[in-house]
Each structure stands twice: as C-alpha cells, then as structure tokens.
C-alpha positions as CSV (number, residue, x, y, z in Angstrom):
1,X,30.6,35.0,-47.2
2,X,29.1,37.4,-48.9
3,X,29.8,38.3,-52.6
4,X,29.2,40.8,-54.9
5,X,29.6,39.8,-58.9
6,X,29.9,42.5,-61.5
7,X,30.4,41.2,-65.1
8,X,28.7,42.7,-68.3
9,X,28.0,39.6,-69.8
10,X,24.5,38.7,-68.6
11,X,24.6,34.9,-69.0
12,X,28.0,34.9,-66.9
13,X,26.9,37.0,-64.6
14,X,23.8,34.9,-63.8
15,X,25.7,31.6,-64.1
16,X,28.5,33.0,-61.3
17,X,25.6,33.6,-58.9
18,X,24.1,30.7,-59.3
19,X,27.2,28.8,-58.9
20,X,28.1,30.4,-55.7
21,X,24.4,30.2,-54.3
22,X,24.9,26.9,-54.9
23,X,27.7,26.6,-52.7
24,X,25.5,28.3,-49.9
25,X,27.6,31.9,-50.3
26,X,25.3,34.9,-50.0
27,X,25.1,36.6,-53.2
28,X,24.2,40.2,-52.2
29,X,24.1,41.9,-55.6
30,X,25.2,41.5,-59.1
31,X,26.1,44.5,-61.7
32,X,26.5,44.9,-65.2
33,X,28.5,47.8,-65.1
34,X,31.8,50.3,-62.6
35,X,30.0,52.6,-61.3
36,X,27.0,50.0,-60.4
37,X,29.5,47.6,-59.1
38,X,31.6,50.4,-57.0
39,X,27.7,51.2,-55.8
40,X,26.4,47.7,-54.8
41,X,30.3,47.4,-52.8
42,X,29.1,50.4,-51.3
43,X,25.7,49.8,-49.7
44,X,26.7,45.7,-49.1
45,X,29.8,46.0,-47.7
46,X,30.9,42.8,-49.4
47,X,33.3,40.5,-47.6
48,X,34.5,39.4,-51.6
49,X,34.0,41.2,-55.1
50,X,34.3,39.5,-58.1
51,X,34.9,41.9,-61.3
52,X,35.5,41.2,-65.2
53,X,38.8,43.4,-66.3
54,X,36.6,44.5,-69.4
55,X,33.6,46.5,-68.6
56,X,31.6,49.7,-70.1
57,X,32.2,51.8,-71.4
58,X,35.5,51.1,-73.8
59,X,36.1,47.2,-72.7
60,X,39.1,48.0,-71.5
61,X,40.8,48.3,-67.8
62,X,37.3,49.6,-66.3
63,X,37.2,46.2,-63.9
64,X,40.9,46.5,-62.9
65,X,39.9,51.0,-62.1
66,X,37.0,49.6,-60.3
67,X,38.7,47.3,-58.0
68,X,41.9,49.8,-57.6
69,X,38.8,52.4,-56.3
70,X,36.6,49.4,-54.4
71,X,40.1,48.9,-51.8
72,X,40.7,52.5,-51.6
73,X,36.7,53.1,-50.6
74,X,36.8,50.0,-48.6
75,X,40.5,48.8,-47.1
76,X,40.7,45.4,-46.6
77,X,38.2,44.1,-49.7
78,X,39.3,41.1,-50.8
79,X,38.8,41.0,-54.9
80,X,38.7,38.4,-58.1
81,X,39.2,40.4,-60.8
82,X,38.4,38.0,-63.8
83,X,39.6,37.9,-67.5
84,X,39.0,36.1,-70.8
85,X,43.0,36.7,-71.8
86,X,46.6,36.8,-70.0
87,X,46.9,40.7,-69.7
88,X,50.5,41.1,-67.7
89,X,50.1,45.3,-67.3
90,X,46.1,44.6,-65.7
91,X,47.4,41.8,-63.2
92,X,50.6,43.5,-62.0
93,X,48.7,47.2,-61.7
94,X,46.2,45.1,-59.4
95,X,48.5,42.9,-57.7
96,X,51.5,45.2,-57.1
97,X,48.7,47.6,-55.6
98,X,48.0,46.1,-52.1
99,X,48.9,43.1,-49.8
100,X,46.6,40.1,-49.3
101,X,43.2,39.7,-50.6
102,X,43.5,39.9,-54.1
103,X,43.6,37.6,-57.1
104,X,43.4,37.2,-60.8
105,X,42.2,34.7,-62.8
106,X,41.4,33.9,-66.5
107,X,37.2,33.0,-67.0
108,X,38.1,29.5,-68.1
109,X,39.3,28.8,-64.6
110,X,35.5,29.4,-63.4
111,X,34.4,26.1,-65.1
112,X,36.7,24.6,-62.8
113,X,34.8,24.8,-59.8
114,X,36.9,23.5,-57.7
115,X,39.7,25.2,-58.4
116,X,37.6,28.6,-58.8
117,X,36.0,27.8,-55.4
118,X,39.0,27.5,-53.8
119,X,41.1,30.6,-55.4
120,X,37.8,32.6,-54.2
121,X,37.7,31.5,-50.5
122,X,41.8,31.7,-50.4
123,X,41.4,35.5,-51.8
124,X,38.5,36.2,-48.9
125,X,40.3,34.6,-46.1
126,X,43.4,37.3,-47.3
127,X,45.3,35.0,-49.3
128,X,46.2,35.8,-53.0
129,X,45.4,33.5,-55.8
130,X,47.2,34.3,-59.1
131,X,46.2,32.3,-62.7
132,X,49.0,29.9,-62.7
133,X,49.0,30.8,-67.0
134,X,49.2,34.2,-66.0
135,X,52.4,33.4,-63.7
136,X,53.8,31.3,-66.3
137,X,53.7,34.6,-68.6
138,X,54.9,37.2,-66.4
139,X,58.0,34.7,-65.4
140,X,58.7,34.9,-69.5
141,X,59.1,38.4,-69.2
142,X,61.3,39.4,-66.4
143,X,64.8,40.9,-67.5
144,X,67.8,38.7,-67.5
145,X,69.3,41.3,-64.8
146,X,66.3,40.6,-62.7
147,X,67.0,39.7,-58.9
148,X,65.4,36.3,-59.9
149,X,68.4,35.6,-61.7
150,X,70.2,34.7,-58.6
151,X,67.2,31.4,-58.1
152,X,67.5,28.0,-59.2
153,X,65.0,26.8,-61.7
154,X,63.6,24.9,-58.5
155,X,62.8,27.8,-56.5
156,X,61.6,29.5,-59.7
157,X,58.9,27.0,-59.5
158,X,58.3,27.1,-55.7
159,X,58.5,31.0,-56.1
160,X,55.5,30.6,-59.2
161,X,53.9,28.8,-57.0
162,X,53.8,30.8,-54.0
163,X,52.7,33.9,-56.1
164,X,49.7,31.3,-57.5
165,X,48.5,31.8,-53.8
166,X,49.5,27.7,-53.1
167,X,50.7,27.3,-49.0
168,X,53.9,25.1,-48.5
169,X,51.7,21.4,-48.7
170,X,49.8,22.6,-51.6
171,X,53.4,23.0,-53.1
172,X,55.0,20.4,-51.9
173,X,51.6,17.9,-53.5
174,X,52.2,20.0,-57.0
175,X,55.7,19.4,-56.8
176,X,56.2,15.9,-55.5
177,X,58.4,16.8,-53.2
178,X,58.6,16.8,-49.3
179,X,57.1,20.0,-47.4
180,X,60.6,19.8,-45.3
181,X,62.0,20.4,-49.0
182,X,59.6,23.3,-50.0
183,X,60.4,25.1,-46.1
184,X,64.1,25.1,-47.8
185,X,63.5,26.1,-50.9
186,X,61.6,28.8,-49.6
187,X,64.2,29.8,-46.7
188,X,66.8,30.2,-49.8
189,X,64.5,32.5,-52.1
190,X,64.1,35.0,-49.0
191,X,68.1,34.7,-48.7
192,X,68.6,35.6,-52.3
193,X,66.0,38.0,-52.6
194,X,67.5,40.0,-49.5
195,X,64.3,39.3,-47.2
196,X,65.4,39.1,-44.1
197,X,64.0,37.6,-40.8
198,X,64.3,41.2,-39.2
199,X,61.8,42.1,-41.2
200,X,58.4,43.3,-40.4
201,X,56.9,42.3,-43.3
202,X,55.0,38.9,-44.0
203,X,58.3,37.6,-46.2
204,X,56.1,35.6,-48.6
205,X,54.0,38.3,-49.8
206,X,57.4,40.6,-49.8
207,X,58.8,37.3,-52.2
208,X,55.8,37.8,-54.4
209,X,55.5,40.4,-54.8
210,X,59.2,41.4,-55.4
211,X,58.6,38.8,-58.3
212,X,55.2,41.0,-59.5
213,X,57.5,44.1,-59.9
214,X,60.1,42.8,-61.5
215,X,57.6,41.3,-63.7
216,X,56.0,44.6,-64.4
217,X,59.2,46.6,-65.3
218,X,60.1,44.0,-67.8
219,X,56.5,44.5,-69.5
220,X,56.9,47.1,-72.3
C-alpha cells in the first residue's frame, strides 16, 4: 500500500510514517502543507492519503479542500482525513461527497494502532471508516422529522455502526448479538429508509449515507 501523509505538525507527521513503515506500508511522501500534499498525490499516485482537517494557511478546512480536490484530480483515492476535534460540517462535506474510500477520524484514534490500522486498510480496500465519537455526534443532531425517526433504537445502533465502516460480524461482536440478527436488523433499515432491492446502488452505502445527509441538514 502506498501512502501519502500530510499533517503540519512535524512530530505527527514523522511519528505517522514511522508507524506505517513499521507496518511494512510504503510511505511515498509526507507534506507539511495543501498544495504540497495535492503535489506529492500528484507525482505518487497514492493508493491512500492521509490529511489533518487543519492546515496552512488559516487552520481551518484546508485538509478537508485538499481531499475534496485530491478525488476530483484522482477518482477513486481512498482518504483519512484526520482531526484533533468532532467537526460535524468537515465530516459530512467529505463524507456526503463520494462513495467508498473515505474516512474520518479524530488524532487520538492514531494511538490506537490497532484500531487506526484497521480504519486505514478498510478506507484503502474502499470501505469507509467513520470516528465512532463523531457518529455518536451527528446522531445527536438529526431533526426529530428525520427519516431515522421511523428506526428502532436497535437499528439506530446497527445503522451507527454500519456508517463507523464495521461489516455485519464486526457488528454483530460489538453488539453481542447473532450475525443472523444484524442481516435483520439491516434488511429492516433498507425497508424503512425506502432502499429497495431494485436498486442499483450498493444499499449500505445508500443507508449511510442517507443517515450523513440527514445529519448535515440538521447541523446549523
């Protein structure tokens, strides 16, 4: 896999590339700031870029333009985008963007390396990979008319999950229930959300991201 890492904070930087060299991933550049990041994407072809929201020049949503740019240049990048706080309007405007290959996590999660491991290999294999604080937040703002409304709180939490990036056993583990029990949960959330098996589209992501939008419409 090969990876390229742009975060402004040099010690962070250095210790993400050292981690994934580490794991025997190829490292093909790091960058400190957009336009050097959108560069190194450029002449590496990365199969995975991993970005900070915050970057120079105002601290702001330069990562989050960056990566929004990156998949336009380069259809079909899988990106991390990376952030020290929940920031709902930075994860939806990524998420709601593009199918497959993307995912947001807070910077703690890294020191988890397990867990950061795995959310990065799920996000370059096409998966998604969500922080599960930032899914608890956006689920604390969706309207009271959302479509959600019409879920139980048990296929709120296989729904959460699901937009986490977590497959049916990975559910069923977190959950402590059967994976005959998560396939129903499931089948019901695509009934009430008016997914239907006609459709073209890979249902899950459709679920999720159904649950992203409404998400962002209730954010101010």
């Amino acid at each position: 896999m090969r990876v390229v890492i742009a975060e402004d904070d040099p010690l962070l930087r250095e210790g993400l590339a050292l981690l994934l060299r580490a794991e025997s991933l190829d490292v093909a550049a790091t960058a400190g700031t957009p336009q050097e990041a959108l560069d190194a994407i450029d002449a590496h072809r990365p199969d995975v870029a991993i970005l900070d929201v915050r970057m120079p020049p105002t601290h702001t949503d330069e990562g989050i333009r960056a990566a929004v740019a990156a998949r336009d240049r380069h259809p079909g990048l899988a990106v991390l985008v990376l952030s020290a706080y929940v920031e709902q309007s930075f994860a939806t405007q990524l998420l709601t963007g593009g199918v497959g290959g993307l995912g947001y996590l807070l910077k703690e999660r890294v020191g988890r390396v397990e867990e950061f491991l795995d959310a990065l290999h799920r996000v370059a294999s096409g998966g998604t990979a969500i922080d599960p604080e930032v899914v608890a937040q956006l689920f604390t703002r969706t309207r009271k008319d959302s479509r959600l409304e019409r879920l139980s709180p048990r296929e709120r939490e296989v729904l959460a999950l699901m937009a986490e990036g977590l497959g049916n056993t990975a559910i069923a583990g977190r959950l402590v229930i059967t994976d005959g029990a998560v396939h129903k949960h499931i089948r019901s959330i695509f009934a009430k959300l008016d997914l239907s098996p006609a459709d073209r589209s890979d249902r899950r992501v459709a679920a999720v991201l159904r649950y992203l939008e409404d998400a962002r419409r209730a954010t101010p």
